[in-house]
C-alpha positions in Angstrom: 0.0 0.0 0.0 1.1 3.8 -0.7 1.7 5.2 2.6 -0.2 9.2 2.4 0.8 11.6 4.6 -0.1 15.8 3.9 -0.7 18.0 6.9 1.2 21.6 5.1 2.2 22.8 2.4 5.9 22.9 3.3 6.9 19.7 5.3 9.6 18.3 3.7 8.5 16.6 0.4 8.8 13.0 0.0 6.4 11.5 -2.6 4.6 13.3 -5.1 2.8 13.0 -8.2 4.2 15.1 -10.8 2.0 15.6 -14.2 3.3 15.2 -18.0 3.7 17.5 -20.8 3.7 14.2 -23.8 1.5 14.0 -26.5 -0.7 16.8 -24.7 -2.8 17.6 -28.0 -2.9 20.5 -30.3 -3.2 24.0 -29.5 -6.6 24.1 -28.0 -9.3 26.9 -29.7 -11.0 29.7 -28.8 -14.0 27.7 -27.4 -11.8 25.2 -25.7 -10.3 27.7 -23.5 -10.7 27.0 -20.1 -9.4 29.8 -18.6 -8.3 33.5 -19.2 -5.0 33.6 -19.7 -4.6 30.7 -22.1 -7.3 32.5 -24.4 -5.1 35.4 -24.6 -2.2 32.8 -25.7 -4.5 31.2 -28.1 -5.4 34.6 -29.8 -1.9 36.1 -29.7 -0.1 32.7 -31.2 1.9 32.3 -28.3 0.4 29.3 -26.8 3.2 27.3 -25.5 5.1 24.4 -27.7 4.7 20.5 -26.4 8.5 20.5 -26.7 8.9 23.5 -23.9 7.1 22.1 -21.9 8.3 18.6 -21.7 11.7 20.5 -20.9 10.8 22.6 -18.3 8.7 20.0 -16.2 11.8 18.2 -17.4 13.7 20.9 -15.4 11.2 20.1 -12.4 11.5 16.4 -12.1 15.2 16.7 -12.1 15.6 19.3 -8.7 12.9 17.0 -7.0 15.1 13.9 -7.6 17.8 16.2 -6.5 16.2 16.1 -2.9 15.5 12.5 -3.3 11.6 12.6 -3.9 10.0 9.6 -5.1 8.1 11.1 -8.3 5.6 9.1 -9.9 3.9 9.9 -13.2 0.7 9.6 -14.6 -0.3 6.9 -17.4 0.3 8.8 -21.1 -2.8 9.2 -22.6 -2.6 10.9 -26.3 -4.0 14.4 -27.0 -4.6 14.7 -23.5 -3.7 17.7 -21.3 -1.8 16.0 -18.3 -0.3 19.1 -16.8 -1.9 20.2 -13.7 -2.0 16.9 -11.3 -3.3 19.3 -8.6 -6.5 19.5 -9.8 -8.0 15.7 -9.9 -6.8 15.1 -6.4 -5.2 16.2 -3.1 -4.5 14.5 0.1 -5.6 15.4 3.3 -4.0 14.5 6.4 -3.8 10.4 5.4 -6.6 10.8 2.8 -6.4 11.0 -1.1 -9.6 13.1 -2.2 -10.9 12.6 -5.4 -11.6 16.4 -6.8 -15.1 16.7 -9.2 -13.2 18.7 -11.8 -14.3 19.8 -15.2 -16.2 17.1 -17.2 -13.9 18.0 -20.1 -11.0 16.9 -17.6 -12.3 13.6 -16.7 -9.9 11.3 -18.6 -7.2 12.8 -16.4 -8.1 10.8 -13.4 -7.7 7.3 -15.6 -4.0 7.8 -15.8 -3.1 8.5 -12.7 -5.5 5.0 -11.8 -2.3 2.4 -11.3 -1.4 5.2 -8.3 -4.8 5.4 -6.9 -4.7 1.2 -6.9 -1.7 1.6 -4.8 -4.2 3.0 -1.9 -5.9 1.7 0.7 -9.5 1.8 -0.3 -10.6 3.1 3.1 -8.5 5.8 2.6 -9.8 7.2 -0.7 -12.7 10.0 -0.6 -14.5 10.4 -3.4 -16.7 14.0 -3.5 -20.1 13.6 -4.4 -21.7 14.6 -7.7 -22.8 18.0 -6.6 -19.6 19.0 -4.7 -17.3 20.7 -6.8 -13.7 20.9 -5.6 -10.3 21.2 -7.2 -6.8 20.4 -5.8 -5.7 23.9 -6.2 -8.4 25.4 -4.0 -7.6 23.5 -1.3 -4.4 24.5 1.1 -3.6 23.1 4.0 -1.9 24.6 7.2 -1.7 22.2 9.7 -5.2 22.0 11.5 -6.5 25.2 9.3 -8.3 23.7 5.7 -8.3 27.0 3.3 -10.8 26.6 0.5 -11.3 29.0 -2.7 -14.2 29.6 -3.9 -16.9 31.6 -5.5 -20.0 32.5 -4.2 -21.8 34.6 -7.0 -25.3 33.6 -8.2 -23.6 33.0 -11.6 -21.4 30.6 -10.2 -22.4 27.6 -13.0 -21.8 29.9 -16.3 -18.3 30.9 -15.2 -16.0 28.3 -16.2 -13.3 29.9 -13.7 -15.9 28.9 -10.6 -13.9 25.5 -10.4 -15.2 24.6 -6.0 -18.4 25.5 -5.1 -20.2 26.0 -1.4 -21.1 22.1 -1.5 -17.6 21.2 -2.2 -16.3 23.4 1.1 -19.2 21.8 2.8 -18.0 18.0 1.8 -14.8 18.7 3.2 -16.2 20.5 6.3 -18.0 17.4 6.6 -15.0 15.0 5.9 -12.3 16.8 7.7 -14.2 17.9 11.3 -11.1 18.1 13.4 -10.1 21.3 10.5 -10.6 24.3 10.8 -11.9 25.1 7.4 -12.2 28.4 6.3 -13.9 29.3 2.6 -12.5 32.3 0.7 -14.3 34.2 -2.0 -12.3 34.9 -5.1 -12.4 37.2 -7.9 -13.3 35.3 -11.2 -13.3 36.5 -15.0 -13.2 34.9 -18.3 -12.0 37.6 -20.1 -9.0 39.6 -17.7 -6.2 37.2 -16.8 -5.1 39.8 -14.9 -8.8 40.1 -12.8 -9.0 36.3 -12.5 -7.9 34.1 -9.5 -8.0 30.5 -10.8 -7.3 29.1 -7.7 -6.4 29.7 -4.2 -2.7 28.8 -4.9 -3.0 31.4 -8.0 -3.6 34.2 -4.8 -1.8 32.9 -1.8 0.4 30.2 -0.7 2.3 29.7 2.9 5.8 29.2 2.7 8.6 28.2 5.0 7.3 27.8 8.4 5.0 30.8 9.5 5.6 33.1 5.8 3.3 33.3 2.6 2.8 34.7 -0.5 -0.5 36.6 -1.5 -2.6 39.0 -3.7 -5.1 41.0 -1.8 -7.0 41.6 -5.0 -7.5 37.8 -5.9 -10.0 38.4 -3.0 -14.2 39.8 -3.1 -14.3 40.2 -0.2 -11.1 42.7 1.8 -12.5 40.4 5.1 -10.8 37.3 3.9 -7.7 38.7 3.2 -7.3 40.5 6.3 -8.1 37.1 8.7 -4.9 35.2 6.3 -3.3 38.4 8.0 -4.3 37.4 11.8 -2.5 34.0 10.7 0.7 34.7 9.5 0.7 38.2 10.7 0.8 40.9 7.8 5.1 41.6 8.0 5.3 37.4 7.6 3.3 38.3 4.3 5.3 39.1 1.0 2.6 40.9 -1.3 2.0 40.5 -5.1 1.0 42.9 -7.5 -1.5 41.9 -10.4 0.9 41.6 -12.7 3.1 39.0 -10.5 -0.4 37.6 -9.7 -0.7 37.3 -13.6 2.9 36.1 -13.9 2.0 33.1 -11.2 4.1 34.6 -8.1 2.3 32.6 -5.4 2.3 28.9 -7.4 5.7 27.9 -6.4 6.3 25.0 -5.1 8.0 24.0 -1.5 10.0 20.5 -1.5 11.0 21.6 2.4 10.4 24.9 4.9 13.6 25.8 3.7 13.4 24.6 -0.3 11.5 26.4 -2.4 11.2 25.8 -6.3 10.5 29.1 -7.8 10.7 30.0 -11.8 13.6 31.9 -12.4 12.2 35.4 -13.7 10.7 36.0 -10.1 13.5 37.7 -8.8 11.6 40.0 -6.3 10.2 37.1 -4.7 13.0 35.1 -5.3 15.0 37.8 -2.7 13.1 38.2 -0.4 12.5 33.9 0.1 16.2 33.7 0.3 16.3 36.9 2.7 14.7 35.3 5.2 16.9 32.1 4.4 15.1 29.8 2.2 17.0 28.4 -0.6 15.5 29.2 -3.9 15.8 26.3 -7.0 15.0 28.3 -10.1 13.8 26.6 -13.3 12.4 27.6 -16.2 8.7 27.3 -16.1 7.3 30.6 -17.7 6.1 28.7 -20.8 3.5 26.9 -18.9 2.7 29.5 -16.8 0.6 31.0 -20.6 -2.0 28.4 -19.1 -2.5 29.9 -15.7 -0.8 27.2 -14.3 2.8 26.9 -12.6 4.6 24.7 -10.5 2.1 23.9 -7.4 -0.5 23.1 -10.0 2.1 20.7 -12.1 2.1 18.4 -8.5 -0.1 16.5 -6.3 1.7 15.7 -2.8 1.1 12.3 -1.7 4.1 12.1 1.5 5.7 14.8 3.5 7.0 14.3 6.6 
């Protein structure tokens, strides 16, 4: 059995599931845009190349064998997008969750299937039909559960609204001994720049008491001001919309003092190895055109 094991974001890092770039289809279109940014790649011609991108999660791979992670992959399934692991699953404490993602995104869960076999079934938590939840809404922080998501009556024509209300409630449900706290993001289909994807695409905790975040990838100020009760608001290192845009806070900690960072973030870059965390920069700006970066390219199984 695969032993599971997620209580932070920033324990050190020892299994993980790290998506694929192979064979991941042809350049999507204008209606298959799932999000923001990418239709502004689509439209411009500067959609990212399969070749980049097998060499920058290439690039990845590589610095987490470097720390001795054990890194499986998922299955390779042709003209499939196999990127973003993050969002068909997450484990809880010594759960894997099964994430209710996109229907478009289904076939993504069938390759990553001889893992998931690996599991004790009474271990595995599948959301029900209604509960909407993806990986990358969900942080964890020891006993606090963070949640995105969006609470607007339009919630089920805006394909950015990935977790809904009855997704935080399953994992209210699931997860009593958390304490879970829902946060209301700003969503658009038309302004990457006005769009938070994610949680992790607006805040993310690093080392052990610091975090990255946006104020503006939040509706309501509230939420933003209780993440700085948490951390306290000089532990915070603050983005601006166009680092928001860029994919500042999706970095990826193998350890609370390793943090895999792309290497055009130099601000943030400083100021994590200021306060003594040790910075491994890739290259990962090319899938970054997909509102996507390096937390959403993994799915922790083990950290100590």
């Amino acid at each position: 059995m695969l032993n599971l094991h997620v209580r932070n974001e920033t324990a050190r890092l020892r299994a993980v599931i790290l998506g694929i770039a192979n064979q991941n289809g042809p350049i999507p279109t204008v209606e298959e845009a799932y999000d923001p940014k990418s239709l502004e790649h689509i439209k411009a011609g500067t959609y990212p190349s399969e070749s980049d991108m097998v060499h920058e999660m290439t690039m990845f791979q590589k610095v987490l064998q470097k720390y001795k992670v054990n890194v499986y992959r998922p299955e390779l399934i042709p003209d499939l997008n196999q990127i973003f692991s993050r969002d068909i699953g997450f484990v809880i404490d010594d759960f894997f969750v099964k994430a209710n993602i996109l229907p478009d995104r289904a076939d993504e869960w069938q390759a990553i299937g001889p893992i998931i076999d690996q599991i004790d079934p009474d271990k595995l938590l599948v959301a029900p039909e209604r509960a909407h939840v993806e990986g990358g809404d969900v942080i964890l922080w020891n006993d606090y559960l963070f949640i995105g998501t969006y609470k607007g009556a339009d919630y089920s024509s805006i394909n950015t609204a990935r977790t809904n209300l009855e997704g935080v409630r399953f994992l209210r449900e699931a997860f009593p001994h958390k304490i879970v706290k829902e946060f209301d993001l700003i969503k658009s289909m038309t302004d990457p720049r006005a769009n938070a994807l994610h949680l992790d695409c607006c805040f993310q905790p690093v080392g052990k008491d610091k975090a990255i975040i946006y104020p503006g990838g939040f509706r309501d100020p509230a939420d933003y001001h209780y993440l700085c009760t948490i951390f306290s608001k000089e532990n915070l290192f603050h983005i601006t919309a166009d680092e928001m845009y860029a994919m500042f806070s999706n970095v990826f900690s193998i350890a609370d003092d390793v943090v895999v960072s792309e290497q055009r973030f130099d601000r943030l870059n400083h100021w994590l190895e200021e306060h003594d965390i040790s910075v491994e920069k890739i290259p990962y700006h090319e899938i970054g055109k997909q509102e996507g970066l390096l937390r959403c390219s993994t799915l922790p199984l083990y950290r100590d």
